[in-house]
C-alpha positions in Angstrom: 101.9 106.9 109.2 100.8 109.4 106.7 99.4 109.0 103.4 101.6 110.6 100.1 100.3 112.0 97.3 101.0 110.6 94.0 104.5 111.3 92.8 105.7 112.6 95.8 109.0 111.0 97.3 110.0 110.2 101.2 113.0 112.2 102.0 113.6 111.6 105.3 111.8 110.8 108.3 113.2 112.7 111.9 112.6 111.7 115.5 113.7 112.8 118.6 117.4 111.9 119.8 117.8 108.4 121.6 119.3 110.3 124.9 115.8 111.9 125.7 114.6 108.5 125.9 117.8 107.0 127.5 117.6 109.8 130.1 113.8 109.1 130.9 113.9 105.8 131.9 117.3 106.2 133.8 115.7 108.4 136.1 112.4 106.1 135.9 114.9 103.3 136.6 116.3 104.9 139.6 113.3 106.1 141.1 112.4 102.2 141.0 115.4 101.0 142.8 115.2 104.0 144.9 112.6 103.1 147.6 114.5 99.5 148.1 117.6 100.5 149.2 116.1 103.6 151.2 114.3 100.8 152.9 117.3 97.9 153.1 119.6 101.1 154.4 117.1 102.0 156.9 115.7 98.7 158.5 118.3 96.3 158.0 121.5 98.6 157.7 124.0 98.5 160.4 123.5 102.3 160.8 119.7 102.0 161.1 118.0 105.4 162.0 115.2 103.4 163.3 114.8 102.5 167.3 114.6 98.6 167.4 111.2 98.3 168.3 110.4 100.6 165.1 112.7 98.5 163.2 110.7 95.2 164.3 107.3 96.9 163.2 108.7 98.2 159.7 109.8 94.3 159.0 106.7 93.0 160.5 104.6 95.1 158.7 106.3 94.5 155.3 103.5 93.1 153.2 101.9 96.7 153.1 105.4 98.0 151.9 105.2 95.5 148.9 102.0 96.5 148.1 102.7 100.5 148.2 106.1 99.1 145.9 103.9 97.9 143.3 101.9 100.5 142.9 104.7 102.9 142.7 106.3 100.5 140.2 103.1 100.5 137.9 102.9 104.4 138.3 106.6 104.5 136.8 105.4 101.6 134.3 102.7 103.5 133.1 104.8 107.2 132.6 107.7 105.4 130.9 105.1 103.9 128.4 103.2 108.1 128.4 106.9 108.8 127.1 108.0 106.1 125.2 104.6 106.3 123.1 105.0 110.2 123.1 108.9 109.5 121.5 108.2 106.7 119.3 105.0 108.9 117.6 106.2 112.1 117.8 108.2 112.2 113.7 108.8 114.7 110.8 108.5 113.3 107.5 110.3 115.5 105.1 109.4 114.8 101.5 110.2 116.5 98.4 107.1 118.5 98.7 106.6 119.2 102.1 107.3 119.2 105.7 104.7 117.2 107.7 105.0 117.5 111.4 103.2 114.4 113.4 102.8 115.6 117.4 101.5 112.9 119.3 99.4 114.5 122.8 99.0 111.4 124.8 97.3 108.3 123.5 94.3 109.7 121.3 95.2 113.0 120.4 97.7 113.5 117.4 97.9 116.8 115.8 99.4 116.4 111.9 100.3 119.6 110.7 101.2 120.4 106.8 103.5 123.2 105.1 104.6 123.5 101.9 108.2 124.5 101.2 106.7 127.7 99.0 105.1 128.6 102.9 108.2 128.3 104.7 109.2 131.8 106.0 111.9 131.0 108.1 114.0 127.7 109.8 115.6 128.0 113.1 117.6 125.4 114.6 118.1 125.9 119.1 120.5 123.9 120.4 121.2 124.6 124.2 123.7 123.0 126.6 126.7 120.8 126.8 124.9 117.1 126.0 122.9 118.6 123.2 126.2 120.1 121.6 128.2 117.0 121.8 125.4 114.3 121.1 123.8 116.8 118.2 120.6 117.2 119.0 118.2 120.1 119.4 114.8 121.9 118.7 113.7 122.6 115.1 111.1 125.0 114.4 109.9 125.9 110.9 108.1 129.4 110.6 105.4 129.3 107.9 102.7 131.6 105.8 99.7 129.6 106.6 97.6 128.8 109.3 99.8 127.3 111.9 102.6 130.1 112.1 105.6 127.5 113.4 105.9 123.9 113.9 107.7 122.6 116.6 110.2 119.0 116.7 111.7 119.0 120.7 115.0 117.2 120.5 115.4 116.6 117.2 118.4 114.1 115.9 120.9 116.5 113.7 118.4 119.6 113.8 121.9 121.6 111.6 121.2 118.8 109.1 117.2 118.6 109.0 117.7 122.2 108.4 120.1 122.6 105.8 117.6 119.4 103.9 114.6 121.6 104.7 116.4 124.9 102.7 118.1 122.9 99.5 114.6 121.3 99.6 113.0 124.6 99.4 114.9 126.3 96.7 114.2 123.5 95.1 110.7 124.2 94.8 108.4 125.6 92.3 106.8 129.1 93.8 103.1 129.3 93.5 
């Protein structure tokens, strides 16, 4: 993941909440099921909204449905595994000497960004909504002195926590 320096110690390591993953692939789930029983409902429902003779060509026709399924199934294959890399590579790593912030941008791109706990300015924790509040989970941003001005974690497990760990961590530090 990323390389410590001598003598410094793993804290703790912070990833996105499980529900933003949960969530994703519910709705990837259901927008795979979806299409079926649109199509079950409409041909062979008792309420069909299809004339017969519309009906008979849908069913007779049904190989180039299958075919148009599975593409729309790989589409939804290939964003849950866009998201699922994009959660599973997506971390902080808090250590007793800094706050390292991984950001994964799709597969080839990751931006690793460095502060120092004598360059943090500011910590602000956003949680918004109902879910968030009850499941604890929320944004984290860390404003800094140096050349990235605030790092970023979306949906960040305990973000009260990471924060209160981030500031003991901090006055802990020597000041340069």
């Amino acid at each position: 993941m990323v390389e410590l320096t001598e003598g410094e110690n793993l804290i703790k390591v912070v990833h996105r909440h499980w529900f933003v993953l949960a969530s994703i692939t519910f709705t990837l789930l259901f927008l795979a099921v979806a299409p079926l029983v649109g199509y079950i409902f409409m041909v062979w429902g008792t309420f069909s909204i299809f004339p017969p003779i519309l009906r008979e060509l849908l069913i007779s026709k049904i190989s180039w449905g299958a075919f148009a399924y599975s593409i729309w199934l790989t589409f939804l294959w290939i964003i849950f595994f866009i998201e699922w890399t994009n959660y599973y590579l997506d971390a902080w790593v808090i250590t007793d000497e800094r706050v390292i912030s991984i950001n994964q941008k799709g597969f080839f791109n990751r931006e690793i960004i460095t502060v120092r706990y004598s360059q943090i300015q500011d910590v602000t924790v956003i949680i918004k909504g109902i879910i968030p509040s009850f499941l604890k989970f929320g944004h984290i941003q860390v404003e800094s002195a140096g050349e990235f001005r605030k790092i970023f974690i979306r949906q960040a497990t305990d973000p009260e926590e990471v924060k209160a760990l981030i500031m003991e961590m901090q006055s802990k530090a020597p000041r340069l």
